[in-house]
N, C-alpha and C positions, 0 to 999 in steps of 0.2 A: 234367820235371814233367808233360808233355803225359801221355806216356806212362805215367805212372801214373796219370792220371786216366784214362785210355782204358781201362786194363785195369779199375780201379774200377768204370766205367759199365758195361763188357761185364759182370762180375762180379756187376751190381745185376742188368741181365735176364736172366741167365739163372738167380738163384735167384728171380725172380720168374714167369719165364714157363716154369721147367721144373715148378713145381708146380700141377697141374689146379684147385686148389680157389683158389690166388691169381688165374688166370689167368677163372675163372669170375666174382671177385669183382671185378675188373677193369672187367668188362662187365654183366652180366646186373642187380648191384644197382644199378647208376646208373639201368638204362634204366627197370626194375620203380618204384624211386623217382620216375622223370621222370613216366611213366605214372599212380602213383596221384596225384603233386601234380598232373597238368595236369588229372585230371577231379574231385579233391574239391577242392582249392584252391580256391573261390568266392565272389565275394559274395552272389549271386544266391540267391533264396528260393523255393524252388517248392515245388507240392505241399505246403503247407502243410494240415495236417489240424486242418479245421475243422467245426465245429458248428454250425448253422443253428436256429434257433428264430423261426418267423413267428407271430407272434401276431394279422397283421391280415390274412392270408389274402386279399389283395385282387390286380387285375393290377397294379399298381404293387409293390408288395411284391415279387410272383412274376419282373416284370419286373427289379430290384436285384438279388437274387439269387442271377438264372439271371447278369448277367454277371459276378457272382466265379467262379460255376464254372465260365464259360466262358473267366475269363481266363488259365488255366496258371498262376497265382501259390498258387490253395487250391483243394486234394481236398476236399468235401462226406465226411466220413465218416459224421455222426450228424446224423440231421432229429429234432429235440425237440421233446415235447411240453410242459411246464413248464421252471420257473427251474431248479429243484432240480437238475435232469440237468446242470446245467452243470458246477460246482461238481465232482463227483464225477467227468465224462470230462476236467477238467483235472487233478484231483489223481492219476489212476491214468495219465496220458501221453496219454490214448488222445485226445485233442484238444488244437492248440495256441493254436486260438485260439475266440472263437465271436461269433456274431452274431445282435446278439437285437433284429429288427424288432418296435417298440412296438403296440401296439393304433391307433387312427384314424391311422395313417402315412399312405393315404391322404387322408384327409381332412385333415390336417392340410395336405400337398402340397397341395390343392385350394383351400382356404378362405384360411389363411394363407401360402403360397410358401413352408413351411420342416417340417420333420420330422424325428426326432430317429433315429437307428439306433443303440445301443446296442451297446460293444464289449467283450468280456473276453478280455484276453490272457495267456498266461502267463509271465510276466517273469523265469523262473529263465534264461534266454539271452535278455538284453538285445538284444544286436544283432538277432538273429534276430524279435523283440518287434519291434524298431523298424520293423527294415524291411519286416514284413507289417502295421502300421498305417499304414506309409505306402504301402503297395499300396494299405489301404482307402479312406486318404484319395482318391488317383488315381482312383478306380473310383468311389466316391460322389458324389467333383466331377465328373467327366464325366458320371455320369446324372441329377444335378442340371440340368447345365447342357444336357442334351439334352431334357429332363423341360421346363424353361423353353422352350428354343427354339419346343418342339412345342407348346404352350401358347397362345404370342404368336401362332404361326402360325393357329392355329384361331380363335381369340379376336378379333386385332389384326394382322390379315397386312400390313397398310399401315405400323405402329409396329416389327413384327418385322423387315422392308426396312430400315429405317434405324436402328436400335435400335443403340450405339457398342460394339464389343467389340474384345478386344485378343487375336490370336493369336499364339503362339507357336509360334516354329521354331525348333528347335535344330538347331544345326549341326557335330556332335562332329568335333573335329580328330583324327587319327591313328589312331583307334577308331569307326568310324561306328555299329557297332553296341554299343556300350559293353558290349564281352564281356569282363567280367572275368577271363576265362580268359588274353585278351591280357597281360593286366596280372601276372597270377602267371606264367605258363611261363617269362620270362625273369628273374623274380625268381627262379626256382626252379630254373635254370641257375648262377645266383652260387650258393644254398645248397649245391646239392650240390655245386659246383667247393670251396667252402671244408672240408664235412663229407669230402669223399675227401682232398682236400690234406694236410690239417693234420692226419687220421688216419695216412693214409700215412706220410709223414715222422716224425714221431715214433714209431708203430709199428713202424718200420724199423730206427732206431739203439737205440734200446732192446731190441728182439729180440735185437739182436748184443751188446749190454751183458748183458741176460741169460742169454744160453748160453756167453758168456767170448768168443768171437767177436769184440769189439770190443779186449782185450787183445791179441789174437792178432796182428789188424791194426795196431795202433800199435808194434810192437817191431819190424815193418819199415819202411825208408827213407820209408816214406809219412808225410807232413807232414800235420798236424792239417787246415789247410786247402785241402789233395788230397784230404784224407778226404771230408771236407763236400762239396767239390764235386761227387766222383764218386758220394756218396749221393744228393744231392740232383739232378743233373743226369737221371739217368732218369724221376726222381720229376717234372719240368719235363715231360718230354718225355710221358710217360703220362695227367699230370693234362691236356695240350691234345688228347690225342687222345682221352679221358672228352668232355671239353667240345662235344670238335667233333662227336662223335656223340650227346650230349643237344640239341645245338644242332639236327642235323638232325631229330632225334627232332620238336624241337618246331615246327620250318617245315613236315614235310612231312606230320606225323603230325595236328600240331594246325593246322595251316595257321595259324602265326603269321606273319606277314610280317617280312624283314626289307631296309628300305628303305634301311641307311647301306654303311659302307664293311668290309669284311671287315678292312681293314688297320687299323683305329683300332678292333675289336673284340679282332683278335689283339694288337696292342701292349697295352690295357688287360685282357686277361686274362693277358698274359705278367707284367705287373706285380702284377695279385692272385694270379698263383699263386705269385709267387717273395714276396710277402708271406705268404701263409697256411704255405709253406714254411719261412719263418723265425719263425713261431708255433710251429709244427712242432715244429723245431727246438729253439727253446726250452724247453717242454715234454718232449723227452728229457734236457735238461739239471736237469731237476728229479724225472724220474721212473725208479725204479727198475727196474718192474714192468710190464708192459704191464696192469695193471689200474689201477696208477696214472697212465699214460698213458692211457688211457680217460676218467678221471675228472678230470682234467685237460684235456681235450680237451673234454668236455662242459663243462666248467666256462667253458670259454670260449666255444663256440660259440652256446649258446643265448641270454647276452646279444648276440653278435654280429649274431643272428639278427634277436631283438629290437628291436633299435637301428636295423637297418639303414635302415628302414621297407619291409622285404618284405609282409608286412601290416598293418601299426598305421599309421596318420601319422605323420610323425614331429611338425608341426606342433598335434599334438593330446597331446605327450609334455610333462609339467612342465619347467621351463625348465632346471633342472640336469642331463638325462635331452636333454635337447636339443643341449646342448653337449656333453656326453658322448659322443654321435653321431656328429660331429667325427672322433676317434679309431678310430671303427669301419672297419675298411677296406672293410670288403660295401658301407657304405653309396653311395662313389663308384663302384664297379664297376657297383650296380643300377642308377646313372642314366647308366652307358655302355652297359650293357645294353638299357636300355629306350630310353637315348637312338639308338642305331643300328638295334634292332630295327624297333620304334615309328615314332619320329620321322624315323629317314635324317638324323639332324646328323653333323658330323665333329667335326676336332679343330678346328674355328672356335668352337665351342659347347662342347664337352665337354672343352678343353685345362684348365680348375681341375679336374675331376677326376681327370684323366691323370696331372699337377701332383701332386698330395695322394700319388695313387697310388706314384709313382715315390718321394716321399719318406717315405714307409712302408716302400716296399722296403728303399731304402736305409738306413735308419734302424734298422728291425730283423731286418733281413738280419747288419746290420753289428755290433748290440750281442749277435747270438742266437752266430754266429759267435767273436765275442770268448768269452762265454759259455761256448759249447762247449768251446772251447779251455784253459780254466782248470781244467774239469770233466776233462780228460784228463792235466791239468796234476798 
């Protein structure tokens, strides 16, 4: 039995590695994928293009909205002179958001301690809306609040000494600079490990189902499950050496840190790849075609993707969408991944995912298997 599995596996590399365009496909789109997820991947808002209207022309005014442009979050693109102009640089793109200082702004500051600044965003990208109002809010509390200090100081320098305020220090665990970047490159490690896996493998046995190639092999002493093994067994070995070269991509290229144990990253990716392998798997058992194994394969990954919480919350997902999560296997892999990159836990912390993992393997390892089997049957 060894030995036809031997030959099986030799048989799988070299019709994989004698062809220049599989052997390119191997490497070069994992790394180009790793590459454009670890720099567009983000939550971060910058350069926000914005529209400026001061209508009270005062140094207070001038002073608010030199520090949005200076603070890296909105590009100044259009200084306006009326309302109207507004309206028209959001409907044609060319502003996303805008900022319309009222008439006595100063005075208002001066007389009363409050002034009103005027926002119009454009809300066709929600998230993106959201979280440049909440730059504004940041940026308008802090000149408020320096706007007062400096105030008290001139006015009440003895009241301003003792005046009660509460600062805040944050102090981010595992992410000091809360780079979002942190946060995707190792999500984006699982994605691509499940998108080549679960590609791979079922593109594989279907190929040979459809050029007769998979007849050819079954009318020799090789047993259904020699087959399986020896298909699948190169496909184990190729998807960890993908892995371990997106993984370095993302330590050395994106300087992501990785603080845990190398050995409780390899066991938990040995376990989602021999799961996405019996996804895989399964999917040649239903598809004829490799167009239907394409469409197949999407069919699955995107809600995988979805669910995982690679970007959504999952804690922000309807409660049936919740539980369904459960089932997703990316989802445990992301929080070994993030949990060893990140965090430096082992398997004292991350052994229920380890857990969930192994019984996915084994579950639908063992039903894709049976499966196949029947399908040869």
């Amino acid at each position: 039995m060894l030995v036809r599995i031997r030959q099986m596996v030799i048989k799988e590399f070299i019709q994989v590695l004698r062809d220049p365009a599989a052997r390119f496909s191997l490497i070069v789109p994992p790394l180009l994928q790793m590459l454009i997820f670890g720099y567009a991947a983000t939550y971060e808002v910058r350069n926000v293009n914005t529209a400026i209207l001061d209508l009270d022309h005062t140094q207070e005014s001038r002073d608010l909205l030199a520090r949005f442009a200076a603070s890296g979050y909105f590009q100044v693109s259009a200084s306006l002179s009326n309302r109207r102009q507004i309206a028209d640089l959001i409907d044609h793109g060319d502003a996303t958001l805008a900022i319309q200082i009222l008439p006595a702004f100063a005075e208002g500051l001066r007389k009363q301690g409050n002034a009103a600044v005027q926002v119009v965003v454009d809300g066709t990208n929600s998230n993106t809306a959201l979280i440049a109002l909440g730059y504004v809010g940041q940026i308008s509390g802090q000149y408020a609040q320096d706007y007062r200090a400096d105030y008290l100081s001139r006015v009440a320098p003895a009241l301003a000494a003792v005046i009660p305020s509460v600062e805040l220090q944050p102090r981010p665990w595992f992410n000091p600079d809360l780079d979002s970047r942190w946060f995707f490159v190792p999500g984006t490690i699982g994605t691509l490990t499940l998108t080549m896996v679960l590609t791979m493998t079922a593109f594989a046995i279907v190929r040979e189902r459809e050029i007769g190639t998979l007849e050819q092999l079954m009318v020799t002493p090789i047993s259904p499950a020699e087959f399986v093994a020896g298909k699948t067994i190169p496909y184990l070995i190729i998807a960890l050496g993908q892995l371990a070269i997106v993984s370095l991509l993302g330590v050395l290229w994106f300087q992501i840190p990785f603080r845990g144990s190398i050995l409780v990253l390899l066991l938990g990716s040995v376990l989602f790849v021999i799961t996405a392998m019996a996804v895989g798997l399964f999917i040649s058992t239903i598809s004829r075609t490799q167009q239907q194994a394409m469409v197949s394969a999407f069919f699955f990954i995107m809600p995988a993707i979805t669910l995982s919480g690679f970007s959504f919350p999952i804690s922000a997902m309807p409660r049936a969408l919740q539980m369904l999560s459960y089932v997703d296997p990316l989802r445990p892999y992301l929080v070994v991944l993030r949990g060893t990159f990140l965090k430096g836990v082992g398997l004292a912390v991350l052994w229920p995912q380890i857990l969930g993992m192994a019984a996915f393997a084994l579950v639908l390892f063992t039903a894709s298997v049976r499966r196949f089997q029947k399908t040869l049957d």
